[in-house]
C-alpha positions in Angstrom: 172.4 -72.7 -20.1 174.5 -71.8 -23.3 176.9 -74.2 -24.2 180.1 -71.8 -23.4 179.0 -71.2 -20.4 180.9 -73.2 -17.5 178.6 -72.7 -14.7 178.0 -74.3 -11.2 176.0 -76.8 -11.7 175.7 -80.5 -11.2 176.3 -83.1 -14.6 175.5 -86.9 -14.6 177.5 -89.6 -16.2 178.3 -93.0 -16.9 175.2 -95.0 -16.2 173.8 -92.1 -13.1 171.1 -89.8 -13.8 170.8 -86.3 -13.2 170.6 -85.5 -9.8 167.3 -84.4 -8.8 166.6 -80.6 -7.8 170.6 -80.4 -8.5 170.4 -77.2 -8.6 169.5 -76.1 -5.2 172.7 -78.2 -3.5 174.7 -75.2 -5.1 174.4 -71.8 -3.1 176.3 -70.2 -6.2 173.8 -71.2 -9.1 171.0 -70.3 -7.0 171.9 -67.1 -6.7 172.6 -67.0 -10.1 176.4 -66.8 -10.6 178.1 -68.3 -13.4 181.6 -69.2 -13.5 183.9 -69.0 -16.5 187.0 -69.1 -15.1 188.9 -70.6 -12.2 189.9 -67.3 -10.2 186.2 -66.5 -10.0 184.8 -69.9 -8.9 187.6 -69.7 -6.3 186.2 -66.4 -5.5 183.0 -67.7 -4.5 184.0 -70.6 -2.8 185.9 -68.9 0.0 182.9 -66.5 0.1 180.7 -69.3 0.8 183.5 -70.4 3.6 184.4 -73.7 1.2 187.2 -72.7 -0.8 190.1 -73.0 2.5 189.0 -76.5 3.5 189.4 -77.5 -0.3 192.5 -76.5 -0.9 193.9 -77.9 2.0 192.5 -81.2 1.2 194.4 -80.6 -2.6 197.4 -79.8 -1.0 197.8 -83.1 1.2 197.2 -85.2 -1.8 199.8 -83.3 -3.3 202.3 -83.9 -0.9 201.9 -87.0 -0.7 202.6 -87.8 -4.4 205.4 -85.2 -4.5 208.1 -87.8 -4.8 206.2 -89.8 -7.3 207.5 -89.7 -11.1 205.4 -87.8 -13.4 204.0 -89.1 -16.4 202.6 -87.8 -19.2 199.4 -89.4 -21.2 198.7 -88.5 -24.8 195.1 -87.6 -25.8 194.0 -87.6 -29.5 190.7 -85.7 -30.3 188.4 -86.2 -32.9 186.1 -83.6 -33.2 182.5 -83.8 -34.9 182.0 -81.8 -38.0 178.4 -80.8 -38.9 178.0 -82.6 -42.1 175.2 -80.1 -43.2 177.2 -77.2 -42.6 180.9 -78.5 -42.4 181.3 -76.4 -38.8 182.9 -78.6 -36.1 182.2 -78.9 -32.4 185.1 -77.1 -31.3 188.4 -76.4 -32.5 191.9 -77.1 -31.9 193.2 -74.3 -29.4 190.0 -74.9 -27.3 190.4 -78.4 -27.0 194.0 -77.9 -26.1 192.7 -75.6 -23.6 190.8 -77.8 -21.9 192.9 -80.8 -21.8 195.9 -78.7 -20.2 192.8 -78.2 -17.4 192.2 -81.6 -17.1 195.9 -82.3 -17.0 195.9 -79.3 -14.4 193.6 -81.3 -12.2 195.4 -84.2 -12.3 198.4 -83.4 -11.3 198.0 -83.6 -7.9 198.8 -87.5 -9.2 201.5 -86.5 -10.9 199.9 -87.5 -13.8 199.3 -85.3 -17.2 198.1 -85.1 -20.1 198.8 -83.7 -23.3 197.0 -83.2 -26.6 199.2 -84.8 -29.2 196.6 -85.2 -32.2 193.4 -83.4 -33.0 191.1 -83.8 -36.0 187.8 -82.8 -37.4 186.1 -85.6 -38.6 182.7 -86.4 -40.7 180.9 -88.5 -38.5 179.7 -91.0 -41.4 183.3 -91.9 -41.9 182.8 -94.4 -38.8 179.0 -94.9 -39.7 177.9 -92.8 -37.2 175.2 -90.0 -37.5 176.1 -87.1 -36.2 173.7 -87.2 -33.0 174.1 -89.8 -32.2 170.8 -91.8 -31.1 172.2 -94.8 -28.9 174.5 -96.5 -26.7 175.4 -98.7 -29.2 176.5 -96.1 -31.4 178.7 -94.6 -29.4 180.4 -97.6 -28.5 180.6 -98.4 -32.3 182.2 -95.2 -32.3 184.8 -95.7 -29.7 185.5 -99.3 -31.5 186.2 -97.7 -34.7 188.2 -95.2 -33.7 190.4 -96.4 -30.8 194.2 -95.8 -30.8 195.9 -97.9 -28.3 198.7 -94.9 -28.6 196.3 -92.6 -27.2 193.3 -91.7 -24.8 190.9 -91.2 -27.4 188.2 -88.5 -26.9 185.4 -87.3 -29.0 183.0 -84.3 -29.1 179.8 -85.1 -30.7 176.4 -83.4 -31.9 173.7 -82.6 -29.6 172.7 -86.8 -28.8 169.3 -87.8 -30.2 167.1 -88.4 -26.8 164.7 -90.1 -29.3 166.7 -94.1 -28.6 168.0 -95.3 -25.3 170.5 -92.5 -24.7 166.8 -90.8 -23.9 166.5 -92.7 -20.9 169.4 -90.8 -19.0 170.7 -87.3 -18.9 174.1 -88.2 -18.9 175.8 -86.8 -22.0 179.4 -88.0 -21.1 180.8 -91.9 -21.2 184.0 -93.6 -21.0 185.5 -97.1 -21.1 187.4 -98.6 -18.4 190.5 -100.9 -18.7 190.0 -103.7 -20.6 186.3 -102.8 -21.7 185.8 -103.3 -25.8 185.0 -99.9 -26.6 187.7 -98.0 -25.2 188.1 -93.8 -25.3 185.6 -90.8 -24.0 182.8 -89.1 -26.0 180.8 -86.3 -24.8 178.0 -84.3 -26.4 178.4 -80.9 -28.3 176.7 -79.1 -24.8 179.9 -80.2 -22.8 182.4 -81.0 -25.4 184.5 -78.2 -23.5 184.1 -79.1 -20.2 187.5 -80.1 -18.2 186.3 -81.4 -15.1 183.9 -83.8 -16.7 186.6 -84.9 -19.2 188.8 -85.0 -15.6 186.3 -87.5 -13.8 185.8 -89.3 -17.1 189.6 -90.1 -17.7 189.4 -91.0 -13.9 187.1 -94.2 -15.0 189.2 -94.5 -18.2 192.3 -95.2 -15.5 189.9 -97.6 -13.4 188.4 -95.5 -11.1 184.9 -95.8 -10.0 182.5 -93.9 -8.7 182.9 -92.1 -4.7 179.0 -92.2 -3.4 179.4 -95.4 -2.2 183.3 -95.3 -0.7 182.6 -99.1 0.2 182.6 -100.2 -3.1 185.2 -98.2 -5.1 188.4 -100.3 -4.0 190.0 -97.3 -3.1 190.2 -97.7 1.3 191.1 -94.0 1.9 187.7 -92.3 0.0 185.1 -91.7 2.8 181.6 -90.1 2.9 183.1 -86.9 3.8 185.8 -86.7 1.1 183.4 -87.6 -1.6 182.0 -84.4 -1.4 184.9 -83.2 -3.0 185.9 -85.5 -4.7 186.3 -85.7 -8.9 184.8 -89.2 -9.2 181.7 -88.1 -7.1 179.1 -89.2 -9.6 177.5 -85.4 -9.8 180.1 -83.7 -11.1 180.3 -80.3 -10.1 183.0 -77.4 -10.2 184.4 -77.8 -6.8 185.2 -81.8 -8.1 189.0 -81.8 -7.6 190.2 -83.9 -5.3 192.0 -87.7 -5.6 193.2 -89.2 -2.6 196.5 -90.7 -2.5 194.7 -94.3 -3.0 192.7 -93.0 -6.1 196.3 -92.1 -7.5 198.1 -94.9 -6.5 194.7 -97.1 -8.5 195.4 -94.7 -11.7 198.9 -95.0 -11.7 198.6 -98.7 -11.9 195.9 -98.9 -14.1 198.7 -96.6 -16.4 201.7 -99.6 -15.6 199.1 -102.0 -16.0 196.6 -101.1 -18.9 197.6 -97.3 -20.2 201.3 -97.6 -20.6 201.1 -97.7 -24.1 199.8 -93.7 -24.2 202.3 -92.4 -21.9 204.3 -90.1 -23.4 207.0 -90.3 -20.0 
């Protein structure tokens, strides 16, 4: 799947796998339909008789927080240049695209976020390799780079599978409250991608993962909200819900840990 391509399919993440056979839980990409903007996955969803029951869902967490002050957080990007070829990852309007996405999904929160710094950066700079080759780099990475004024992330090369970020397929991590190496940092193949930068900033504002509703802290996530849900640990396209409990968790975790990188 080329790398521009935003298409239904399943990623994995922070410390999961990739799902097995993922493909085949999605109707859509078995059939071969790729979807590169938001009016046409909402297309297909209410073909498939999903899209309705979604929104609805979207809508209730939305009213819910509708008398809840907004606030703002403030993302800094730092963008991997190829030190071969001096190309970066990405570039500044499509990183600002996809951060007013992410900021798009969380609203429903009333929570934003806006980018207030980008950068192109040579990797070695931090002592770093450009594909990176372990978990350890990247949280050297983070660790060098973090900005408490900011949510830090970073778009990397293609990571080297040949060290012990081979053992996964996750190609997207991020630091929770308190943890030592603080910020998000993605792989070149998804450096774009808003709803896995969504569910990631959801860890980076404490929340955990929804497969197992009994142990994410959160009382109102269930086994048949999870399906929807943005911290459900395959992320998919449809992956847009927060309940009103998993806003009320990020909003502390931004009063409590984050308020430093709220703009409002």
């Amino acid at each position: 799947m080329p790398s521009s391509v935003f298409a239904a399919s399943c990623f994995a993440d922070k410390k999961i796998n990739q799902r097995p056979n993922c493909k085949s839980a999605w109707h859509a990409n078995d059939a071969g339909m790729r979807f590169e903007r938001r009016s046409e996955y909402a297309a297909a969803m209410f073909a498939l008789g999903l899209w309705g029951g979604l929104q609805a869902e979207l809508r209730a967490a939305e009213a819910t927080h509708a008398k809840v002050s907004p606030v703002v957080i403030a993302v800094r990007y730092l963008d991997f240049r190829d030190p071969k070829t001096g190309k970066a990852i990405s570039d500044a309007e499509s990183v600002n695209t996809m951060v007013n996405e992410v900021s798009e999904v969380w609203a429903q929160c009333q929570v934003g976020f806006r980018l207030e710094a980008y950068d192109a950066i040579d990797p070695r700079q931090y002592g770093t390799g450009f594909s990176p080759v372990s978990f350890a780099e990247l949280d050297h990475l983070r660790e060098a780079t973090e900005n408490k004024r900011y949510l830090t992330m970073i778009g990397t090369g293609a990571w080297n599978r040949s060290g012990n970020l081979g053992h996964s397929g996750s190609n997207c991590y991020s630091s929770f409250p308190r943890d030592a190496a603080d910020g998000i940092v993605c792989e070149a193949k998804v450096a774009k991608n808003p709803i896995l930068h969504a569910h990631e900033a959801g860890h980076w504002l404490n929340l955990k993962h929804t497969n197992d509703p009994a142990s994410d802290g959160v009382a109102d996530t269930t086994a048949q909200n999870s399906e929807h849900d943005l911290m459900n640990h395959f992320v998919a396209p449809g992956n847009r819900l927060l309940t009103p409990g998993q806003c009320q968790r990020a909003r502390e975790a931004i009063t409590e840990w984050r308020q430093n990188t709220s703009i409002r």
